[in-house]
C-alpha positions in Angstrom: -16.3 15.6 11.4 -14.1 17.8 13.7 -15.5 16.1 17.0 -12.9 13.5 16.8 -8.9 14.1 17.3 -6.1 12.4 17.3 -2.3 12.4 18.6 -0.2 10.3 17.4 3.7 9.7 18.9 4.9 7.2 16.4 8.4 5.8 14.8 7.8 8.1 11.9 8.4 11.5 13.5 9.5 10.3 17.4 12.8 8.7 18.4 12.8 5.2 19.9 14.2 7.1 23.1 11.5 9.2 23.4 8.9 6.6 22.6 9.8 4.2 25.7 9.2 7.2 28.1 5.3 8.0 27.1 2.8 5.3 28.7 -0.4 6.2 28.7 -3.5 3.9 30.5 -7.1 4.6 30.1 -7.3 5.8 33.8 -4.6 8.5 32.7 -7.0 10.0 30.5 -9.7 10.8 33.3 -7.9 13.3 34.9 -9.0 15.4 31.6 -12.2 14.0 30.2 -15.9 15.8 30.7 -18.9 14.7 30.9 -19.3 14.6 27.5 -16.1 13.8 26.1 -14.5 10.3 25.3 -11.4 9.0 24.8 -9.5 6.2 23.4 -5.8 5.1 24.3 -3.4 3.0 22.4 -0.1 1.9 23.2 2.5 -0.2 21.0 6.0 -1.3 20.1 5.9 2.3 17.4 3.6 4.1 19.0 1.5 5.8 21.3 -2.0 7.4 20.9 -4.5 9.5 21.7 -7.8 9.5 20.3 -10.6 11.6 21.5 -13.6 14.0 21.4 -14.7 16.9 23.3 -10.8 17.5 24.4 -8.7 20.4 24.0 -5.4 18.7 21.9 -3.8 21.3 24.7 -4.7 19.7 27.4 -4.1 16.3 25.8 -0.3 17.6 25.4 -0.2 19.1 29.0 -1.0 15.6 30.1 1.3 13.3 28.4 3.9 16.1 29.1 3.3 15.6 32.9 2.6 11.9 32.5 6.3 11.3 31.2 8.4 13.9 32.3 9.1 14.9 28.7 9.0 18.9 27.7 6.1 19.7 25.8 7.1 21.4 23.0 9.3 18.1 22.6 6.3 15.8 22.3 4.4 18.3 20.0 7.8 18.2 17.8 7.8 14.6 17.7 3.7 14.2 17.3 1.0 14.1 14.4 -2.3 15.9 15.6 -5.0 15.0 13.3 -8.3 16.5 12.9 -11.6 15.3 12.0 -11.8 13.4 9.1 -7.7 12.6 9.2 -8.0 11.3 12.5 -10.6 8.9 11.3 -8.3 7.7 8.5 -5.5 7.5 10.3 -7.5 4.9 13.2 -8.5 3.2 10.5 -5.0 2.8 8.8 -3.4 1.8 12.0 -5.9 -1.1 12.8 -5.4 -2.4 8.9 -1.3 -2.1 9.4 -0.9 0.5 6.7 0.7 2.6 9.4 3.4 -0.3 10.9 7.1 -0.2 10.7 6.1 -3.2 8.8 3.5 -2.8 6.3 0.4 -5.0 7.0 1.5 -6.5 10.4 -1.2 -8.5 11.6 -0.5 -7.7 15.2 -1.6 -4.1 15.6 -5.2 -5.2 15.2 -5.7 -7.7 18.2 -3.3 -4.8 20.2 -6.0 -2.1 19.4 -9.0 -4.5 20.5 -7.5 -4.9 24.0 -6.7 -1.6 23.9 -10.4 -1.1 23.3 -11.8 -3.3 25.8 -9.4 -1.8 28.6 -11.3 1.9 27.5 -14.6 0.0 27.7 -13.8 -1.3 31.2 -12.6 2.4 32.0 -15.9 3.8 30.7 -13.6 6.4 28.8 -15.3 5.9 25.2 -18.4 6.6 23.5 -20.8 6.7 20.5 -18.7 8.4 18.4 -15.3 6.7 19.2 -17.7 2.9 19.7 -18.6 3.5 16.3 -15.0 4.5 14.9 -13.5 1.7 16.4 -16.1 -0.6 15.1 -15.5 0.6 11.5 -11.9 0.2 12.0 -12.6 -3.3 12.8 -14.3 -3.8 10.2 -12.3 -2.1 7.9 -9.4 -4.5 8.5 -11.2 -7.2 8.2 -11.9 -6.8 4.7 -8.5 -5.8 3.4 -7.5 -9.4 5.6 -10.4 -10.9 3.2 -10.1 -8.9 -0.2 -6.4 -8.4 -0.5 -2.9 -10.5 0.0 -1.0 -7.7 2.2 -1.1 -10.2 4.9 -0.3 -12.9 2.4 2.8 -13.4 4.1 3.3 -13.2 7.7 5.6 -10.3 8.8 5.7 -8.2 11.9 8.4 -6.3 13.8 9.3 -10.2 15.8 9.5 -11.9 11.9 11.9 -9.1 10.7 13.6 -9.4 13.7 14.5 -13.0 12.8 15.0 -12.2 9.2 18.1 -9.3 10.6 19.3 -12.4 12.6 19.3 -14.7 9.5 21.0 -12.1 7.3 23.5 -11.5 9.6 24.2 -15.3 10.3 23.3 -16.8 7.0 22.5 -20.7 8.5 21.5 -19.9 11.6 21.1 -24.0 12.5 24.5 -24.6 14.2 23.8 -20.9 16.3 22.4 -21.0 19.9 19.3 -18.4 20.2 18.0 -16.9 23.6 15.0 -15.8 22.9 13.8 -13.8 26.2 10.1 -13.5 26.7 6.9 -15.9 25.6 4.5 -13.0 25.3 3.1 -12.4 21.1 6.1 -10.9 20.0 8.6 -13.2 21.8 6.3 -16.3 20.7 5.9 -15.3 17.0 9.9 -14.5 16.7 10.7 -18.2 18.4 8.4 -20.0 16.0 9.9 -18.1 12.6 13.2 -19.0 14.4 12.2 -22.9 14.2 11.3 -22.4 10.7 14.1 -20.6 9.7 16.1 -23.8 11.0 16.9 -22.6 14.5 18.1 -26.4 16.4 19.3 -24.8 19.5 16.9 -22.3 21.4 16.5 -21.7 25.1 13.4 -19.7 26.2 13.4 -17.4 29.7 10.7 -15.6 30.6 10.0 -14.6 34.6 7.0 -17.0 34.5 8.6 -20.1 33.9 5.4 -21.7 33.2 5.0 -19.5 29.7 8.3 -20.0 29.2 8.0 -23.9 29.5 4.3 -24.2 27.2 6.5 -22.0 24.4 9.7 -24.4 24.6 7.2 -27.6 24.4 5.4 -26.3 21.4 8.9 -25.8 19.7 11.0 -28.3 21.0 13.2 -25.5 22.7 14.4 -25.5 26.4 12.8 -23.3 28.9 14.6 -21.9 31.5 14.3 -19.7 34.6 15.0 -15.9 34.4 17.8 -16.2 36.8 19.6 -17.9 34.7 19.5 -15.1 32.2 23.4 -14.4 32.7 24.2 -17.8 32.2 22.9 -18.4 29.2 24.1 -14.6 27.9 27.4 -15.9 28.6 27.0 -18.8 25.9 24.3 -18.2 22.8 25.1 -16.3 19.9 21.8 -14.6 18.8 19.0 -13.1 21.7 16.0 -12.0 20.9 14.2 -9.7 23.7 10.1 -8.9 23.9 9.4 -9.1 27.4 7.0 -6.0 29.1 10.0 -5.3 31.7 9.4 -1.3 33.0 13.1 -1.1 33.1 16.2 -2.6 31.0 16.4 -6.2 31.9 20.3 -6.5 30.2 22.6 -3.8 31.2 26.0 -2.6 30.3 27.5 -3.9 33.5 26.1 -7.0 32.8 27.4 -7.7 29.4 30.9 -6.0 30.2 30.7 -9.3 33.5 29.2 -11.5 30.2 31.6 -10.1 27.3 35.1 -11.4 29.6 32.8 -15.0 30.1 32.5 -15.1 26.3 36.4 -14.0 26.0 35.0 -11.6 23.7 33.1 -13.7 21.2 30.7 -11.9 19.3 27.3 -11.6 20.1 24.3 -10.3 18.3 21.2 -9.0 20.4 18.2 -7.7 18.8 15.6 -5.6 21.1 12.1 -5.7 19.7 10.4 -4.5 23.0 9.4 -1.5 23.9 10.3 0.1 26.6 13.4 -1.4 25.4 14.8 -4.4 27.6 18.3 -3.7 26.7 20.6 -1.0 27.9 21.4 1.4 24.6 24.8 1.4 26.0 25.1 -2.2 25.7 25.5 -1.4 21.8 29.2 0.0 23.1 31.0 -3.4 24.4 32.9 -5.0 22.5 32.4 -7.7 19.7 28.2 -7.3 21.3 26.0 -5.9 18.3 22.8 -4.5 19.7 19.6 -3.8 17.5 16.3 -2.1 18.3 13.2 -1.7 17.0 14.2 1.7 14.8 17.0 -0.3 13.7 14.7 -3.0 11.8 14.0 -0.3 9.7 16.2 -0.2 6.6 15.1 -4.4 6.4 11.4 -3.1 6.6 12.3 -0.5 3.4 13.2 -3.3 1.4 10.2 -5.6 1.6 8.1 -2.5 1.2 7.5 -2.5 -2.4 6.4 -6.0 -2.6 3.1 -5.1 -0.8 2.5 -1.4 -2.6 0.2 -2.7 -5.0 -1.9 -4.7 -1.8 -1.4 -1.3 -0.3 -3.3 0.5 -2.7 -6.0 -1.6 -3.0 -6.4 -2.0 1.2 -5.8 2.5 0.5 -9.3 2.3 -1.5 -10.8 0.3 1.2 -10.3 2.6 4.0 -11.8 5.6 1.3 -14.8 3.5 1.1 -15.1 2.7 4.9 -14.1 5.8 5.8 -17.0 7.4 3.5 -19.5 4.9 5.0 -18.3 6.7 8.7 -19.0 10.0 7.1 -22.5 9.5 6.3 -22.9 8.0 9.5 -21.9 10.8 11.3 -24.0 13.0 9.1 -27.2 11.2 9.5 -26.7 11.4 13.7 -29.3 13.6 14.1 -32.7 13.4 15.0 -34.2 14.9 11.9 -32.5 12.9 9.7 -33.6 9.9 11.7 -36.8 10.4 12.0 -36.6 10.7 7.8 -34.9 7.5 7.7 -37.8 6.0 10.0 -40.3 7.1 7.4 -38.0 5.8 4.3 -37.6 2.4 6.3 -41.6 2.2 6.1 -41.7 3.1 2.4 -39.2 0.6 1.5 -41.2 -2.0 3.2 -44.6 -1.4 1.7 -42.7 -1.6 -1.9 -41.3 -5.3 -1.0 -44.4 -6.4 0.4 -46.3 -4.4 -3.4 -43.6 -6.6 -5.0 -44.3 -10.0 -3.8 -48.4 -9.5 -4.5 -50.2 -10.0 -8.0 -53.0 -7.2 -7.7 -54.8 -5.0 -9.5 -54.8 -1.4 -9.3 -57.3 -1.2 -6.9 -56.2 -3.5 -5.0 -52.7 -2.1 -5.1 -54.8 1.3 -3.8 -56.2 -0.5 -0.8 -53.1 -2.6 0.6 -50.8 0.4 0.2 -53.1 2.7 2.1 -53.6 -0.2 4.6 -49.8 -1.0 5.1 -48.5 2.7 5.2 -51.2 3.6 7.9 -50.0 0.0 10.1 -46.6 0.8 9.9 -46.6 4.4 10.4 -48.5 4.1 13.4 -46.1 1.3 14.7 -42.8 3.6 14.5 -45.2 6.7 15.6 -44.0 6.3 19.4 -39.9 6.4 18.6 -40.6 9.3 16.3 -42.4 11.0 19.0 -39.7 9.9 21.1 -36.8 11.3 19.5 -38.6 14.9 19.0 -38.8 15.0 22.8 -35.3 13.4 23.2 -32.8 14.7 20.4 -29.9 13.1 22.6 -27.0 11.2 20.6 -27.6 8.2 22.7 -31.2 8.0 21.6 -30.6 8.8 17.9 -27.6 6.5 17.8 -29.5 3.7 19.6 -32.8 3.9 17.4 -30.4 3.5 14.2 -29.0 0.2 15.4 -32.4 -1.2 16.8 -33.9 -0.2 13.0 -30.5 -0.9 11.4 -30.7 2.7 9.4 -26.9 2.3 8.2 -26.2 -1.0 7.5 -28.9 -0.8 4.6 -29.0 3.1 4.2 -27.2 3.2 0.8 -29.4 0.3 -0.7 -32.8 1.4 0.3 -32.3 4.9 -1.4 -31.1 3.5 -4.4 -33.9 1.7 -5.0 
């Protein structure tokens, strides 16, 4: 279970600050991988990840080290590296939302599965990270079906909304900028709306975006050089755009704050790297959130899905188990043993469904065993000349040796 790692840079340990600085893409990753190593990279709003196999975690911290310009021993203080089985759990907790800044977020998951199919089209994973993945997939899809923790919509945009409500109570007479139309930005408008938001305006650098978002909720879409103009005049501004560099600045709000003749503003900063200047936090009468700050609201609604928690916790045991035995049975002796099980359990259902006598009984179960041994003689004989992971892993999907493994040797 050691072959698979894991480094993990997320809100729990690292600093919003240093979060923003560490990118990294699946072409990154090259630079280190062998040919028989495999990686897998995940980048989010709390987080930044690593997973591999075949890697030195040394290496993995040299690189993000010279990726970002950060020290080292600074990213190794702010990290997790898991090993093994942890790092299975702990893939498997992220794509359920166990692991969010808001526990069950539905979000995470469709963020890992286009992190996944950007490390596909890199050719950077492999069987054992395919198959990880998969059962993470799968994993979250039954805590979606067999538990309420995603009862009730909440992600890092919804509690951003909530901070905004709390702050303004009826937030129906307020004007709200909400700037970006990406997932985030979209999912914070449309809890806006329901939350009683009248007045929104919507900029986004492709005005298009921002004009299909504004339609759908009634709002007004606007272009993003009018970003000032409209800073000058709302009261609540929600940011989630994928800017490389603060899009609001001090400057700006200082020009923005004299407009305003000081009126108070709340901005709240959900993206990440962070669209808003930290220093912006510093003018007068303009109350700036990020991401870290949602936190303490986040706390609060935590105990209300422990109990989903706990059951989703058993879940992942169970999944994680299944990976396990997986991973044991990847060999070509064990395999080839399955083969021969698969053919057993076949004669018996085919014993079961016939009314014979004993001798009969004799003949049809001498006749099947020697048919359908001889049909999987060639990938036995195969996969004793070929022990490869490729070839073992590919003959248990074409026979489908784990999706029925536990129920065939029950029986």
């Amino acid at each position: 279970m050691n072959l698979i790692g894991c480094i993990s840079i997320n809100h729990k340990r690292a600093s919003v600050e240093l979060r923003e600085q560490i990118l990294i893409e699946p072409k990154d990753i090259t630079a280190i991988l062998g040919k028989d190593s495999e990686s897998f990279t995940l980048n989010t709003c709390n987080r930044a990840e690593i997973y591999f196999r075949g890697l030195n975690p040394d290496d993995v911290y040299g690189l993000l080290s010279e990726l970002s310009g950060i020290p080292e021993e600074s990213i190794r203080d702010a990290s997790e590296c898991l090993e093994g089985i942890k790092a299975v759990r702990h893939l498997f907790m992220v794509a359920a939302g166990l692991d969010s800044l808001v526990i069950g977020e539905p979000q995470i998951l469709g963020q890992i599965k286009d992190a996944y199919r950007d490390c596909l089209a890199a050719d950077i994973t492999g069987t054992f990270l395919n198959k990880a993945l998969h059962r993470a997939f799968r994993s979250a899809k039954r805590i979606r079906t067999e538990t309420d923790i995603g009862k009730y919509s909440v992600s890092i945009a919804s509690e951003a909304v909530e901070l905004a409500c709390h702050i303004f109570g009826d937030i129906s007479a307020s004007t709200v900028l909400v700037i970006g139309a990406g997932d985030m930005a979209s999912i914070a408008a449309k809890r806006l709306t329901s939350r009683g938001a009248k007045k929104m305006v919507i900029i986004n650098r492709t005005h298009k975006a921002a004009c299909d978002l504004a339609r759908e909720l009634n709002g007004v879409p606007l272009p993003f050089e009018s970003l000032m103009t409209e800073l000058a005049s709302c009261d609540i501004v929600i940011s989630s755009t994928g800017a490389p560099t603060h899009i609001i600045t001090k400057d700006m709000m200082e020009t923005v704050m004299k407009q305003r003749r000081n009126k108070a503003i709340f901005i709240i900063d959900i993206a990440l790297p962070r669209d808003v200047e930290p220093d912006v936090g510093k003018c007068y009468n303009c109350y700036l959130y990020d991401i870290d700050s949602l936190k303490s609201i986040v706390d609060r609604h935590f105990s209300n899905r422990k109990e989903q928690a706990s059951k989703a916790l058993a879940i992942i045991e169970t999944e994680v188990g299944n990976f396990e035995k997986w991973l044991d049975a990847l060999n070509a002796h064990t395999t080839i043993s399955d083969l021969f099980s698969l053919v057993e359990s076949y004669i018996q259902e085919q014993l079961d469904t016939m009314s014979l006598d004993e001798k009969e009984t004799a003949i049809v179960e001498k006749t099947l065993r020697t048919s359908l041994r001889r049909f999987v003689h060639r990938p036995v004989s195969f996969l004793k000349a070929h022990p490869g992971i490729n070839y073992i892993e590919n003959t248990r999907r074409l026979f489908q040796l784990d999706e029925d493994y536990q129920d065939r040797h029950k029986r």
